[in-house]
ZATITOR-911903 format. One record per atom (N, C-alpha, C): x, y, z; atom name; residue number from 1. Coordinates in Angstrom, 3 decimals. Each point is the difference from the previous one (the first is absolute). Example, Ala and Ser with C-alpha at 12.3 -4.5 7.8 and 13.67 -1.06 7.14 Angstrom:
<atom east="13.190" north="-5.690" up="7.800" at="N" i="1"/>
<atom east="-0.890" north="1.190" up="0.000" at="CA" i="1"/>
<atom east="0.900" north="1.200" up="0.000" at="C" i="1"/>
<atom east="-0.350" north="1.050" up="-0.720" at="N" i="2"/>
<atom east="0.820" north="1.190" up="0.060" at="CA" i="2"/>
<atom east="-0.770" north="1.090" up="0.730" at="C" i="2"/>
# end
This chain:
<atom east="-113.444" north="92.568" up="102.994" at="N" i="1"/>
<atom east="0.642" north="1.117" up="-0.658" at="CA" i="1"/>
<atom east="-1.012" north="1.128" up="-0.178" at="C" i="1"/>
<atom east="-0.449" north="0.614" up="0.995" at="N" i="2"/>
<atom east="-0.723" north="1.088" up="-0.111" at="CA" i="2"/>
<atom east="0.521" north="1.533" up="0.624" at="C" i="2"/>
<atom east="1.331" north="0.142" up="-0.727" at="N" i="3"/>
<atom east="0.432" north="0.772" up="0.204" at="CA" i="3"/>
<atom east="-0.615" north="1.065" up="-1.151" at="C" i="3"/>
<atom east="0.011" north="1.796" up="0.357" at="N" i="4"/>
<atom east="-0.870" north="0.590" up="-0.464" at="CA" i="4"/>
<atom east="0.911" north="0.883" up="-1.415" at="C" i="4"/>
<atom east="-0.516" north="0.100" up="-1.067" at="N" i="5"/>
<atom east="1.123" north="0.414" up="-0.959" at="CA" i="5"/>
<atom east="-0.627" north="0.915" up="-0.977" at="C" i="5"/>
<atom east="0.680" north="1.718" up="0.005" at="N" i="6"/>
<atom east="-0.911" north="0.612" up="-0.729" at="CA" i="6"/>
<atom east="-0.652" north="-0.346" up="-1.454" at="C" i="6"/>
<atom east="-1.072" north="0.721" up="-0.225" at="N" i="7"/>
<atom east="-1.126" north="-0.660" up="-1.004" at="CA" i="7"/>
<atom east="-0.871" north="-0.343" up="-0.160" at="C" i="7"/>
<atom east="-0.628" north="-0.977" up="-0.719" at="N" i="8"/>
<atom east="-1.016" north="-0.428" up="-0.194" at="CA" i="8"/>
<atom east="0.026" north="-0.778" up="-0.652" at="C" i="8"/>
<atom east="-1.130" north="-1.125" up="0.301" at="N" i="9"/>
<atom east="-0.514" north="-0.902" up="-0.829" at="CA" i="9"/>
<atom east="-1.567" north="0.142" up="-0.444" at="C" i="9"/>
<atom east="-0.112" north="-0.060" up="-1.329" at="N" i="10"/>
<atom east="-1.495" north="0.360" up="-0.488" at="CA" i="10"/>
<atom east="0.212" north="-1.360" up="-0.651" at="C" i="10"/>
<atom east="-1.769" north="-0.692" up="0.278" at="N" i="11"/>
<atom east="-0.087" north="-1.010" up="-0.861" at="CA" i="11"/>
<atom east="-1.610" north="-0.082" up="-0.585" at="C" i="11"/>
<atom east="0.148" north="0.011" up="-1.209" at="N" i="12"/>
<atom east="-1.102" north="0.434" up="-0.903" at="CA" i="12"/>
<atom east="-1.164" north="-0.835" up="0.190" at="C" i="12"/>
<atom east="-1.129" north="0.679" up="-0.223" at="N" i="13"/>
<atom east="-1.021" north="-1.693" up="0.265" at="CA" i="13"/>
<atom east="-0.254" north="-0.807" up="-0.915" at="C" i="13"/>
<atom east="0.868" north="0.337" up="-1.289" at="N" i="14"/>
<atom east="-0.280" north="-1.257" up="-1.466" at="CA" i="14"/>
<atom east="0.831" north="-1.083" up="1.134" at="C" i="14"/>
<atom east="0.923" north="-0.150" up="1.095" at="N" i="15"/>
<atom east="0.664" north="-0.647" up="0.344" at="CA" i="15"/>
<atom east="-0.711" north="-0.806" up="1.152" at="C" i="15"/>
<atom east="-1.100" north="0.731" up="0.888" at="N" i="16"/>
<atom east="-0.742" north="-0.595" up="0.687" at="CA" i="16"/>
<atom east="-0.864" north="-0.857" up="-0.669" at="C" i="16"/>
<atom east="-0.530" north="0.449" up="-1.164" at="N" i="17"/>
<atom east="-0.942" north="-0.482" up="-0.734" at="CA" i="17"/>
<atom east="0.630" north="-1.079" up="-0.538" at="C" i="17"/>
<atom east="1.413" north="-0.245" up="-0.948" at="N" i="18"/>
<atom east="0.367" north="-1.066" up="0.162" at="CA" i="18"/>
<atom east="0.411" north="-1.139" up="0.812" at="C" i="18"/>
<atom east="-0.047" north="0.217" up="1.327" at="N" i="19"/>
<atom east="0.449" north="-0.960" up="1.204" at="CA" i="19"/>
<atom east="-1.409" north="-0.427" up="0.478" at="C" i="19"/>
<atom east="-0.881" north="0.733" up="-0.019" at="N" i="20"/>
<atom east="-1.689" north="-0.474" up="0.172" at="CA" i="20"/>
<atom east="-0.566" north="-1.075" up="-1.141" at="C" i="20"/>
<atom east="0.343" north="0.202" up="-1.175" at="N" i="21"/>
<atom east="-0.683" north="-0.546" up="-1.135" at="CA" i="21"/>
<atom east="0.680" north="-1.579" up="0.166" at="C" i="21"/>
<atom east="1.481" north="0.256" up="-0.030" at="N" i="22"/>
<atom east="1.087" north="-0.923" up="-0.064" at="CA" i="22"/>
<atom east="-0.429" north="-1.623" up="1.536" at="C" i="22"/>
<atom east="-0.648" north="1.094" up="0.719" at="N" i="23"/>
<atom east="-0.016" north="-0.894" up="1.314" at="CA" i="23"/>
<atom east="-1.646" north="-0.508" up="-0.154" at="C" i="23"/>
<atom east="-1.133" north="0.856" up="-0.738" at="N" i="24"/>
<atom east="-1.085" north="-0.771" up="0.300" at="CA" i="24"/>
<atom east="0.059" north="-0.727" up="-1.592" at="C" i="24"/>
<atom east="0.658" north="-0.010" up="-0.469" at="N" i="25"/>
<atom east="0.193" north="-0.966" up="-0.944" at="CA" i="25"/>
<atom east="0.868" north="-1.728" up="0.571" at="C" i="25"/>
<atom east="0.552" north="0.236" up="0.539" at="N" i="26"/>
<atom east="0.754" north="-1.083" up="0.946" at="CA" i="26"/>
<atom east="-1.313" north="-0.928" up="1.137" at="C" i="26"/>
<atom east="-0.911" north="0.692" up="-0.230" at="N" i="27"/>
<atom east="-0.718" north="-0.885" up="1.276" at="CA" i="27"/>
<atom east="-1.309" north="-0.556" up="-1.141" at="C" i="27"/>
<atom east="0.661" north="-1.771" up="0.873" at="N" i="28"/>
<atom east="-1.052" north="-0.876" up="-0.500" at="CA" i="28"/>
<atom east="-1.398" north="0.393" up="-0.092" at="C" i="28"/>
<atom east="-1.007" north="0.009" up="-0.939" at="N" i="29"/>
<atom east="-1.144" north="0.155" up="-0.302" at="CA" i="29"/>
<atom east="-0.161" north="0.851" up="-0.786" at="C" i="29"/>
<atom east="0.846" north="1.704" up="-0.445" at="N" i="30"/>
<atom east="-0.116" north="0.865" up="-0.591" at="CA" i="30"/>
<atom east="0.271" north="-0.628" up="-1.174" at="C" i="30"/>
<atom east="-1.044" north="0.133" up="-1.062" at="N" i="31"/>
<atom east="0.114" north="-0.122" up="-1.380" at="CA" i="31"/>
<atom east="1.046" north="0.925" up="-1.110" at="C" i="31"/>
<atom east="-0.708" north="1.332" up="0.356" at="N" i="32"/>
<atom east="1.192" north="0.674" up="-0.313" at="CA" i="32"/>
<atom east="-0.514" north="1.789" up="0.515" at="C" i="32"/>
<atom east="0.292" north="1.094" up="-0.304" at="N" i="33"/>
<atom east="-0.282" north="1.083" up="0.290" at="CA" i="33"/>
<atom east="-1.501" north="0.928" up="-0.818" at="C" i="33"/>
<atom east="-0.315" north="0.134" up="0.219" at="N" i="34"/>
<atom east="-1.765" north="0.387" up="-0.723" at="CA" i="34"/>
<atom east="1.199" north="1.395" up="-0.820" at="C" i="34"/>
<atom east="0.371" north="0.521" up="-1.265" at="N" i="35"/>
<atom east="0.492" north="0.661" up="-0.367" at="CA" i="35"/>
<atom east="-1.233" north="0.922" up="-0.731" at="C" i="35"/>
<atom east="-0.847" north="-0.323" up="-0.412" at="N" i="36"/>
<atom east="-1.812" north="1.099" up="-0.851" at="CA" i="36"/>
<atom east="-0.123" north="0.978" up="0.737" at="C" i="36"/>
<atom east="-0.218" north="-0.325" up="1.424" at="N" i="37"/>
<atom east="-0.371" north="0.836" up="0.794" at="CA" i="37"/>
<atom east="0.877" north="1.377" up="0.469" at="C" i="37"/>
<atom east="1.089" north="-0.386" up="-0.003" at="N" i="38"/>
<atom east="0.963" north="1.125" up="0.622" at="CA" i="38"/>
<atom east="0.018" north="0.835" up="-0.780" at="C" i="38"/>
<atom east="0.369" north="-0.557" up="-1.391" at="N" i="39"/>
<atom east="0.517" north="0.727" up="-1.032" at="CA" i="39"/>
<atom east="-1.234" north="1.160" up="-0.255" at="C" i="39"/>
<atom east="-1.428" north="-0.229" up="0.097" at="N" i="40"/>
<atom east="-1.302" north="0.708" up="-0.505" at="CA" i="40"/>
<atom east="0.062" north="0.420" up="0.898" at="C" i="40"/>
<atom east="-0.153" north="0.057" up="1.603" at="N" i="41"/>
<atom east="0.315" north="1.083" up="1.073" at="CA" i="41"/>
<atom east="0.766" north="1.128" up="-0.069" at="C" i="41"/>
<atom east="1.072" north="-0.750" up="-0.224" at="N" i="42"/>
<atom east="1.652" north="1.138" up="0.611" at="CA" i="42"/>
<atom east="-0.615" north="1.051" up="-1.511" at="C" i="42"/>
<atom east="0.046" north="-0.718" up="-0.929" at="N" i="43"/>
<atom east="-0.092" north="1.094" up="-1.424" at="CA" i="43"/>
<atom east="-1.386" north="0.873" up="0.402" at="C" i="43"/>
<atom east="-1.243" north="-0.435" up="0.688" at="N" i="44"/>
<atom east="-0.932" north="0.663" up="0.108" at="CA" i="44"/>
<atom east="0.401" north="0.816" up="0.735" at="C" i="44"/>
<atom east="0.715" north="-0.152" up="1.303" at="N" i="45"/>
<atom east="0.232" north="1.116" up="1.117" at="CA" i="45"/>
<atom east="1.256" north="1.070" up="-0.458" at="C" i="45"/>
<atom east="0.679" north="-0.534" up="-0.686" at="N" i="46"/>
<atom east="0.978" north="0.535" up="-0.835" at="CA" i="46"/>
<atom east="1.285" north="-0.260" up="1.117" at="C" i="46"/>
<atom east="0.069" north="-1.252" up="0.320" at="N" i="47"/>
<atom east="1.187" north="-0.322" up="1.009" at="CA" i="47"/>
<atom east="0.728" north="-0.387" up="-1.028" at="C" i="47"/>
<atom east="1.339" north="-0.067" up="0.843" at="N" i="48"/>
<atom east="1.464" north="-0.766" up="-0.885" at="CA" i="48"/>
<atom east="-0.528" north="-1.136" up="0.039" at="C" i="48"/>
<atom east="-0.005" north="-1.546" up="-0.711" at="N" i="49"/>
<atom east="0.034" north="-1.486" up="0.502" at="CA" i="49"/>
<atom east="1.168" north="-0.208" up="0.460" at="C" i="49"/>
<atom east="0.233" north="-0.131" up="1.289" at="N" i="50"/>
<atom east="1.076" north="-0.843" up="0.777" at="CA" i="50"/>
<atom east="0.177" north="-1.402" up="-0.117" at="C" i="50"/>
<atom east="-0.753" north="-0.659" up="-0.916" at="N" i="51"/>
<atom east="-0.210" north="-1.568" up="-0.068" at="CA" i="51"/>
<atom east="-0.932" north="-0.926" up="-0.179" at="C" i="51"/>
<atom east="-0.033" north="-0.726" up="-0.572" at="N" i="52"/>
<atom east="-1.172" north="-0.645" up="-0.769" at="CA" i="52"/>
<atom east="-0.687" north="-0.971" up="1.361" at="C" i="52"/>
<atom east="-1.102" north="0.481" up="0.267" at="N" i="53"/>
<atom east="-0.801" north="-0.468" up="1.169" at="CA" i="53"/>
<atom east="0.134" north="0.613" up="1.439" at="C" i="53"/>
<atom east="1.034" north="1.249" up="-0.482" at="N" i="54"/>
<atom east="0.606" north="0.269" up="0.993" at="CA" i="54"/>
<atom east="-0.316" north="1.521" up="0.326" at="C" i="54"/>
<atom east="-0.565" north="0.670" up="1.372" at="N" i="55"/>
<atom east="-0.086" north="1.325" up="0.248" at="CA" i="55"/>
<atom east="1.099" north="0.416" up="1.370" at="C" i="55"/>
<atom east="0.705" north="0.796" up="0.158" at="N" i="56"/>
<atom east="0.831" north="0.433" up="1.095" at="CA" i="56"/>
<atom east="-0.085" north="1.076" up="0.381" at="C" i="56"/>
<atom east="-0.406" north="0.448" up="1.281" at="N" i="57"/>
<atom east="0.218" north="1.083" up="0.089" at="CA" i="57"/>
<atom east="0.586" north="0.339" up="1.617" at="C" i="57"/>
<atom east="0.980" north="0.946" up="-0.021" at="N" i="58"/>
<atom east="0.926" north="0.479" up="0.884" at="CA" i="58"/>
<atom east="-0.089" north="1.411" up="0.550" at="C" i="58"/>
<atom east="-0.419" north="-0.200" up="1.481" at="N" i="59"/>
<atom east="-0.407" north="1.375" up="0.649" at="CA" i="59"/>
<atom east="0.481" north="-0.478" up="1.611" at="C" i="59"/>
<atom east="0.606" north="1.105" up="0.157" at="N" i="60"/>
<atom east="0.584" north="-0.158" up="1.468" at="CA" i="60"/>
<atom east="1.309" north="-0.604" up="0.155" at="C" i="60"/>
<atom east="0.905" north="-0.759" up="-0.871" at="N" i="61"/>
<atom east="0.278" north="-1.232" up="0.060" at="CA" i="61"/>
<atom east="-0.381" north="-1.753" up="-0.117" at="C" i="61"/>
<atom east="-1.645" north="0.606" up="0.207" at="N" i="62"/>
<atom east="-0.554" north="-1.560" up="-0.190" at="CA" i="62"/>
<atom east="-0.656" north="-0.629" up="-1.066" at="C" i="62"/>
<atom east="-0.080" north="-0.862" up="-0.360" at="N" i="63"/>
<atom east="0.130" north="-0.312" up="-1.445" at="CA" i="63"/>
<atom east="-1.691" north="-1.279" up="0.231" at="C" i="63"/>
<atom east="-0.811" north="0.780" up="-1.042" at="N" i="64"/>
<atom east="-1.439" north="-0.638" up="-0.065" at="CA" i="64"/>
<atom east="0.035" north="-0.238" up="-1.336" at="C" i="64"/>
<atom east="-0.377" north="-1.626" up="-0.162" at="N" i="65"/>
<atom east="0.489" north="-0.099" up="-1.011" at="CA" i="65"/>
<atom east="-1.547" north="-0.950" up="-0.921" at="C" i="65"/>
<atom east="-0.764" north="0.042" up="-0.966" at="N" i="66"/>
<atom east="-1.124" north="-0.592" up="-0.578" at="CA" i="66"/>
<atom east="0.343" north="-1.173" up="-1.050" at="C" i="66"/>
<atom east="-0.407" north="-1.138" up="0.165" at="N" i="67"/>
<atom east="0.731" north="-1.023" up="-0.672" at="CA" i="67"/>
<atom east="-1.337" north="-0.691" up="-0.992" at="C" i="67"/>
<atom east="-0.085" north="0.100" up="-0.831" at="N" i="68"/>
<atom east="-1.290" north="-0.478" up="-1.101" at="CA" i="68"/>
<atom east="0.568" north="-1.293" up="-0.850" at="C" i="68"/>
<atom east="-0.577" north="-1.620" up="0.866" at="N" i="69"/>
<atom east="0.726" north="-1.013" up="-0.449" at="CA" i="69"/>
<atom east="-1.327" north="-1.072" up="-0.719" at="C" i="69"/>
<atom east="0.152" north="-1.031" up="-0.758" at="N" i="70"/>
<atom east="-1.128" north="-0.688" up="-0.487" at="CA" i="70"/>
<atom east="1.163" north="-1.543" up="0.821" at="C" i="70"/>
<atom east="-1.182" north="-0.889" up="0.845" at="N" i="71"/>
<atom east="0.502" north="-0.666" up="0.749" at="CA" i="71"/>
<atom east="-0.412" north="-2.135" up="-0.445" at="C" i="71"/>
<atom east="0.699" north="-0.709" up="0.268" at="N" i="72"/>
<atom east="-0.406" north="-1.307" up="-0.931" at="CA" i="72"/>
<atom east="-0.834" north="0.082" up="0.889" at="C" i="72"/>
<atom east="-1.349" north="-1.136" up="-0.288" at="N" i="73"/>
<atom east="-1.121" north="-0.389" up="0.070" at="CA" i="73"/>
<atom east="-0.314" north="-1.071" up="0.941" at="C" i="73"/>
<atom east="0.710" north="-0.348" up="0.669" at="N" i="74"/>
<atom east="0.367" north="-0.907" up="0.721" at="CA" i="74"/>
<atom east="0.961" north="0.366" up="1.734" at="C" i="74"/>
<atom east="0.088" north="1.067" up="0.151" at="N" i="75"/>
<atom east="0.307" north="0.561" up="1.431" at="CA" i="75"/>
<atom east="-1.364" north="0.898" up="0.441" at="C" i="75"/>
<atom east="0.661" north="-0.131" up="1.234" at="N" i="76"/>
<atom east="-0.902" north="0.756" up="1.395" at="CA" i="76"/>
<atom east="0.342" north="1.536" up="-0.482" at="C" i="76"/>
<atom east="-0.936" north="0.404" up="-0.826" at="N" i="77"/>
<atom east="0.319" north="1.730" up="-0.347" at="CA" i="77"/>
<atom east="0.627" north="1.084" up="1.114" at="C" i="77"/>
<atom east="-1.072" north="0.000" up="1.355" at="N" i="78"/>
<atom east="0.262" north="0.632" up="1.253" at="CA" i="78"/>
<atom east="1.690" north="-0.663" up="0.523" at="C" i="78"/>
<atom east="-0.168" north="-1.183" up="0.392" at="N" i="79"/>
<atom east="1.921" north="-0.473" up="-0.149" at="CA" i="79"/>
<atom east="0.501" north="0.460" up="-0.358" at="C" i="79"/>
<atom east="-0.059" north="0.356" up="-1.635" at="N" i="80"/>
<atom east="0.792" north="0.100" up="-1.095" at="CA" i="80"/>
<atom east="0.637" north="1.269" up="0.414" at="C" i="80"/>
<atom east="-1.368" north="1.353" up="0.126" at="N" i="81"/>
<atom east="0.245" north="1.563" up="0.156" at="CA" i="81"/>
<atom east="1.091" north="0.119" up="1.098" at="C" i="81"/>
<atom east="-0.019" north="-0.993" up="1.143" at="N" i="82"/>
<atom east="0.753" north="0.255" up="1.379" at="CA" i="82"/>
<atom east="1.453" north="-0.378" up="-0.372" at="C" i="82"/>
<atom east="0.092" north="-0.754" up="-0.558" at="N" i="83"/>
<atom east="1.614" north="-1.090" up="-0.479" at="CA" i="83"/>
<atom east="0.676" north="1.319" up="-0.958" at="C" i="83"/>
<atom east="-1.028" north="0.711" up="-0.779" at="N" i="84"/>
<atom east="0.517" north="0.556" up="-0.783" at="CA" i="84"/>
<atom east="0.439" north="1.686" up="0.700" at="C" i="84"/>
<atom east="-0.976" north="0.448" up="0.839" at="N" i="85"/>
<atom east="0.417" north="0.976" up="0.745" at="CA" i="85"/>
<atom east="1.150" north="-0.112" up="0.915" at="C" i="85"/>
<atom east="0.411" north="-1.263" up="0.729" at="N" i="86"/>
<atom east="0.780" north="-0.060" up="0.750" at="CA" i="86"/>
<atom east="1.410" north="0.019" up="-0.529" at="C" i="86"/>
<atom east="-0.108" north="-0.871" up="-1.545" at="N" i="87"/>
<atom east="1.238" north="-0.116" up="-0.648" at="CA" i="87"/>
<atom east="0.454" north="1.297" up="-0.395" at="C" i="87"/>
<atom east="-0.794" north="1.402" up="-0.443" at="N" i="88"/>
<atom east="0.577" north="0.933" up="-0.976" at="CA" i="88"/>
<atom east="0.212" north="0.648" up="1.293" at="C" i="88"/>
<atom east="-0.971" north="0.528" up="1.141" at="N" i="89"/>
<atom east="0.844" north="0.684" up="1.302" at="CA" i="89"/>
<atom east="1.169" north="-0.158" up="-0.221" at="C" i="89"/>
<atom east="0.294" north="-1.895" up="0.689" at="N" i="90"/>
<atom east="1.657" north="0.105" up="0.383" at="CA" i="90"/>
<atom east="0.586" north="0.429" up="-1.148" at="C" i="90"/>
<atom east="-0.049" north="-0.926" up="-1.247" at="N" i="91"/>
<atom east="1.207" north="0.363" up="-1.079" at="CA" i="91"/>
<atom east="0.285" north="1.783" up="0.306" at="C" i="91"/>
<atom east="-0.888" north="0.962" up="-0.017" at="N" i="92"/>
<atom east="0.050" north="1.657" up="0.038" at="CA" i="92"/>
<atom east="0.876" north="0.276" up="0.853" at="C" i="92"/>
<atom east="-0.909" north="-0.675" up="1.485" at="N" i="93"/>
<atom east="1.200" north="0.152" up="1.134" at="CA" i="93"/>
<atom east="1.418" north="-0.281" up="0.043" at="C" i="93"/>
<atom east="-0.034" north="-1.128" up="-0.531" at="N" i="94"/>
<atom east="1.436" north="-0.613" up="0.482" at="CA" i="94"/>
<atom east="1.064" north="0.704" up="-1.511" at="C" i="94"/>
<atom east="-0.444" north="-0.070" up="-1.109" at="N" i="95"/>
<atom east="0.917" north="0.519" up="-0.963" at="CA" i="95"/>
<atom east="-0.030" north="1.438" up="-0.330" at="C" i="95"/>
<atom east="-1.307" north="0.694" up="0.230" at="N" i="96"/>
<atom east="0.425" north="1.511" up="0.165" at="CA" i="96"/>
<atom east="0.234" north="0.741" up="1.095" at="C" i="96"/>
<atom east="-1.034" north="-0.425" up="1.397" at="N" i="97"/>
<atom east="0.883" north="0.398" up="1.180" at="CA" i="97"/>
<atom east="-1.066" north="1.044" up="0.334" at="C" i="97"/>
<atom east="-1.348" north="0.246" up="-0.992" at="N" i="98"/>
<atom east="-1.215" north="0.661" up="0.777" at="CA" i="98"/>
<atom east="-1.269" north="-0.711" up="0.567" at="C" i="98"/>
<atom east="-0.890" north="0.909" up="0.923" at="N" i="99"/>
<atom east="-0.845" north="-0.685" up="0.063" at="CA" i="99"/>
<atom east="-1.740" north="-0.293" up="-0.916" at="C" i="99"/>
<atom east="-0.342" north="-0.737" up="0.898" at="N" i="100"/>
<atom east="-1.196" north="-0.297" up="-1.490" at="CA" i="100"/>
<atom east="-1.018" north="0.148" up="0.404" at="C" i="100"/>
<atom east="-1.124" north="0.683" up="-0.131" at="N" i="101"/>
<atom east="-0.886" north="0.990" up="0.705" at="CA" i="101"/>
<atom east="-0.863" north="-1.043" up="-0.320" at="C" i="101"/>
<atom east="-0.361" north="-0.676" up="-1.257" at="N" i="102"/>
<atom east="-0.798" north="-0.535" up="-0.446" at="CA" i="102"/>
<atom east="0.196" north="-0.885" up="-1.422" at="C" i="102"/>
<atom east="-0.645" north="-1.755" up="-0.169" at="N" i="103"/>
<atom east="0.228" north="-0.180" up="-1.311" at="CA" i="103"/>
<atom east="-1.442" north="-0.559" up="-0.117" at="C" i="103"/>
<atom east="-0.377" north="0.615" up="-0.916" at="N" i="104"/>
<atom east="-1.656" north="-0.700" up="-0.609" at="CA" i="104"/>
<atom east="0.094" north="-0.582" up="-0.906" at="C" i="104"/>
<atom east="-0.610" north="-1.099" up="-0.259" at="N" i="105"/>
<atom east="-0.283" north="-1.154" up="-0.983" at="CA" i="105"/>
<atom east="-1.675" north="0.082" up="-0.473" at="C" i="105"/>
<atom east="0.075" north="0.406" up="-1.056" at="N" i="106"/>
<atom east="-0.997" north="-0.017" up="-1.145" at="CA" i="106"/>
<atom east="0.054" north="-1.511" up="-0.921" at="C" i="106"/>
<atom east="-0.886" north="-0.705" up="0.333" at="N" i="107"/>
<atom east="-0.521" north="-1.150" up="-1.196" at="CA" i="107"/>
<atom east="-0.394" north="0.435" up="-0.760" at="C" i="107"/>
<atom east="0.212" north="-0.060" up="-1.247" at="N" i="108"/>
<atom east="-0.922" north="0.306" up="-1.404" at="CA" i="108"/>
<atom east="-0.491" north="-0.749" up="-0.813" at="C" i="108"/>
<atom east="0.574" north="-0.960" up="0.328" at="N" i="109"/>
<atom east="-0.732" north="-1.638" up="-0.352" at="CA" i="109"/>
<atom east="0.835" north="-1.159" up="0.287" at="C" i="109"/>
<atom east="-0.766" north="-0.934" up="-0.419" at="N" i="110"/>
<atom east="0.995" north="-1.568" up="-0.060" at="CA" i="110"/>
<atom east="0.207" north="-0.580" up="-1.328" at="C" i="110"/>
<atom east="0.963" north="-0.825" up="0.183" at="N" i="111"/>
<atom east="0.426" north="-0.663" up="-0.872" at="CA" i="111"/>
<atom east="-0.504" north="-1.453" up="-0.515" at="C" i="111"/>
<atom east="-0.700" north="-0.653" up="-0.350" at="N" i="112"/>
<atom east="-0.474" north="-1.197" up="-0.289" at="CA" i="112"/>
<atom east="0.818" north="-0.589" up="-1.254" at="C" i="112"/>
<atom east="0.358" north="-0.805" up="0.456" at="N" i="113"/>
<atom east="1.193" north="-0.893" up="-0.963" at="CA" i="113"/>
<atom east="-1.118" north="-0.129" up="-1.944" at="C" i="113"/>
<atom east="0.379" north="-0.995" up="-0.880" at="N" i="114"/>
<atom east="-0.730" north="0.054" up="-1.037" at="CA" i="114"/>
<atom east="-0.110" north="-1.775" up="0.260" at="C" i="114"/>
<atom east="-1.323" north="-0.552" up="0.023" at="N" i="115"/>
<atom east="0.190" north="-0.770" up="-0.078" at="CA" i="115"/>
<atom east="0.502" north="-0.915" up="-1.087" at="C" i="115"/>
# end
């Protein structure tokens, strides 16, 4: 059904930012999203926060997106970054329908259980 119909569709990037966060939260090993960091950036640079661990940004159509995660202690970190880049691409691709120029994965630490 790609028939062409006047208009537009605009889709905001709190929405990319939620389908990124949502998906590298879904992959085994991520502890959870490094949230310190974004928040003291975006406010330093004086950006909007699009999402907690989460940076997006949209030029051209293509969507580069910075992901700041703290990961368990017990996976292949380098693994981890690839599983996690590959997963938020597609989810972008396949449910918003652009392309993805780029997704970077920032470690900010690990997680070590309590013994």
């Amino acid at each position: 059904m790609d028939e062409k119909v006047p208009g537009r569709v605009t889709i905001a990037p709190e929405v990319l930012a939620t389908i990124a966060q949502l998906t590298t939260q879904e992959v085994t090993g991520v502890y959870q999203m490094s949230t310190y960091w974004t928040r003291n950036v975006n406010r330093f640079l004086g950006n909007t926060r699009v999402g907690d661990g989460v940076q997006i940004r949209v030029k051209n159509r293509q969507v580069s997106v910075n992901l700041h995660i703290i990961v368990e202690h017990d996976v292949n970190m380098l693994q981890l970054g690839r599983r996690v880049q590959a997963q938020v691409t597609r989810a972008i691709e396949e449910l918003v329908g652009m392309d993805v120029k780029q997704v970077n994965v920032h470690i900010k630490d690990v997680h070590y259980p309590a013994v």
